[in-house]
N, C-alpha and C positions, 0 to 999 in steps of 0.2 A: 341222853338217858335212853336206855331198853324198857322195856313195856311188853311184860308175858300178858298176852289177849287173853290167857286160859285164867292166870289166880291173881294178876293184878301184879304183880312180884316187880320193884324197876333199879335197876343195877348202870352204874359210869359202862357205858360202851368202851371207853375208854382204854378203864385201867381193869374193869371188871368187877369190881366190889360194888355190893348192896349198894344202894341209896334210896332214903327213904324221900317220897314224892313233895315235890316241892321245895326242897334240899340239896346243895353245892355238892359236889362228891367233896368229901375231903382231900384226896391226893390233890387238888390244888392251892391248900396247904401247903403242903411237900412244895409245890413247885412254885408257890411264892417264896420261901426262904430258900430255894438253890441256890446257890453263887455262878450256875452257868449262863453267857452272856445269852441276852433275849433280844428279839426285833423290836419294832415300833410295834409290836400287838404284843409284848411282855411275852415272847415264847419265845422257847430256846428250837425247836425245829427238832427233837428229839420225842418221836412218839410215847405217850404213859409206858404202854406194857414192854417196851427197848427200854427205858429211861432205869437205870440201876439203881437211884433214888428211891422209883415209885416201887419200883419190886422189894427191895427190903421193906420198904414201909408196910408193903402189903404180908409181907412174910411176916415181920412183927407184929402187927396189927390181927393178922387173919389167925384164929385158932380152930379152924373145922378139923372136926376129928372125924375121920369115918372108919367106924368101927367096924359092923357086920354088915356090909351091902348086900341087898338083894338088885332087884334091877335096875342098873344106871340113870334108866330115865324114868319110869314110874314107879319103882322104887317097891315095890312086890317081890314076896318072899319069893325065892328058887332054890327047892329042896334038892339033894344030891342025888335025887333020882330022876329028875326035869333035864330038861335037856336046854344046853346054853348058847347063845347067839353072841357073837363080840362084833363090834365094831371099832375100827381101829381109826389112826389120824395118827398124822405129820405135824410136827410142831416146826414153826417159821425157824428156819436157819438163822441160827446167832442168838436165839433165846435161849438163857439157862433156865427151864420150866422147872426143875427139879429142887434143887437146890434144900433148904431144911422144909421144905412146903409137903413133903411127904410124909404122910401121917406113919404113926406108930405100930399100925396095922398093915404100911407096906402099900395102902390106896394113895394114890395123889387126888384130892379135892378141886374139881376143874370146875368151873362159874360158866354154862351153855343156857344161852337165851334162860338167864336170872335163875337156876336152878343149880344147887351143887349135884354135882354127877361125879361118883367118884371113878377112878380110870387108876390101871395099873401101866409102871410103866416097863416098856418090852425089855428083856435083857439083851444086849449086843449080839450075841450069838443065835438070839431066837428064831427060829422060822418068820413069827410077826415082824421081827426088827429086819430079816432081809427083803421081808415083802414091802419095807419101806414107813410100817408103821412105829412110830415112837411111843406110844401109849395106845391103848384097847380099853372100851365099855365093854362091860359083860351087859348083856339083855336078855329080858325072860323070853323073846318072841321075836317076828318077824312084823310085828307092828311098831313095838320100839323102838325096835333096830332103823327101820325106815324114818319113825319119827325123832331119833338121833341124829340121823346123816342129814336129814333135811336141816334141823336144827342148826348143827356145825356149820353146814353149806350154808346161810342164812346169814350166820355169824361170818365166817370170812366174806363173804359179800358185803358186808358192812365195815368191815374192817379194811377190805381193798379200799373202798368207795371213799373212807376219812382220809385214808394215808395217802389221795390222789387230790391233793390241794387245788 
């Protein structure tokens, strides 16, 4: 389980979805009726957010719409005369992060230390997409922005750290 120190907010490390405190994530549901074979600890050795199971589940399950975002992380208006910060990220090679999870509006809804943070993702040909990012926060500042990357950084640290049995 995650635990934001700031509003209490606590999400599956996992697979990334809410869970409320004192509560089983559900995705292990999901992975008690797979049919894929499992060890003497009842795991199949296929991490949540790899596992193709737990991603549909999460895509069917998940209905975050984001509609009119202002800032990714604190979430403050940004009028069209302010001036805008992005930070950008690399999604782990072999994830399909995309998939029907892109809202109607064109944002992809990303789950960063227990907050939806919506993020656009870069087109093939873009300047961001050669500089190696797959998706970009927009942020109203250079405080955000810092407390974004930490964020992320934070998160893949946590994520290396499980996936190293």
């Amino acid at each position: 389980m995650g635990l934001c120190r700031d509003c209490g907010f606590t999400w599956c490390v996992e697979c990334g979805v809410p869970v409320t405190r004192g509560e089983i994530c559900p995705h292990w549901q999901v992975c008690e009726e797979c049919e894929e074979e499992k060890d003497e600890y009842d795991e199949c050795g296929i991490q949540p957010a790899d596992c193709p199971f737990i991603v549909e589940w999460i895509q069917a399950t998940s209905r975050i719409e984001v509609v009119q975002p202002g800032c990714a992380w604190c979430g403050a208006d940004i009028s069209d005369e302010e001036e805008v910060f992005a930070v950008g990220a690399k999604i782990k090679e072999g994830i399909d992060f995309v998939g029907e999870r892109v809202a109607s509006s064109g944002f992809l809804p990303v789950i960063v230390a227990g907050k939806v943070v919506p993020a656009v993702v870069t087109a093939p040909d873009s300047q961001a997409k050669l500089e190696g990012n797959d998706i970009m926060f927009m942020v109203c500042g250079e405080q955000c922005a810092d407390a974004l990357k930490k964020a992320l950084e934070e998160e893949k640290d946590l994520i290396d750290r499980i996936g190293q049995n």
